[in-house]
Phi, psi and omega in degrees: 000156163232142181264155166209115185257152194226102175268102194260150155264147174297338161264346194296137160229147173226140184067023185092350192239176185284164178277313204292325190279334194275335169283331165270353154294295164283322152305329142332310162304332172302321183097043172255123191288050181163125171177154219231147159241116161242124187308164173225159167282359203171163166149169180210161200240217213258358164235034153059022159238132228265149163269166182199122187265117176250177150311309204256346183311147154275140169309174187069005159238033168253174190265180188221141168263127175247114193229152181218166159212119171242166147271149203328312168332304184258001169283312163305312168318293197305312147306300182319311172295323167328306196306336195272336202261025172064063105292021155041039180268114197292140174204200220185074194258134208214108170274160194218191202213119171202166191184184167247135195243000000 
């Protein structure tokens, strides 16, 4: 198994749609049983400046995590459907290990 994580701003859109949602969407399409967005309270990214959820803030600049735990197969799949489409997306492939307890 593996995790693949996709690191997003909450406002980035691709095609008319949100990035996060068009990533879980197309991973759907795929037939990948499984995927997550997680919103963050904070954080800053490759130019070092930090985000933060304020009260007076405009939306669309925190980061989003996108995760999947897939097996390798479809971790390849998945990159390949990316790849054509210039987003220029920072992810994250890992192996990982799950199961039930």
């Amino acid at each position: 198994m593996e995790t693949l994580k996709f690191y997003v701003s909450e406002g980035q859109h691709h095609e008319g749609v949100l990035l996060y949602e068009w990533l879980l969407e197309t991973a759907r399409r795929l037939d990948i049983p499984g995927g997550t967005a997680f919103r963050a309270l904070a954080g800053y990214g490759r130019h070092g400046r930090l985000h933060e959820e304020m009260f007076f803030e405009l939306g669309g600049e925190l980061p989003v995590v996108v995760e999947f735990v897939l097996e390798a197969p479809q971790t390849g799949r998945l990159l390949d459907e990316l790849r054509p489409h210039g987003l220029d997306l920072r992810y994250v492939r890992q192996a990982s290990e799950s199961g039930i307890v």
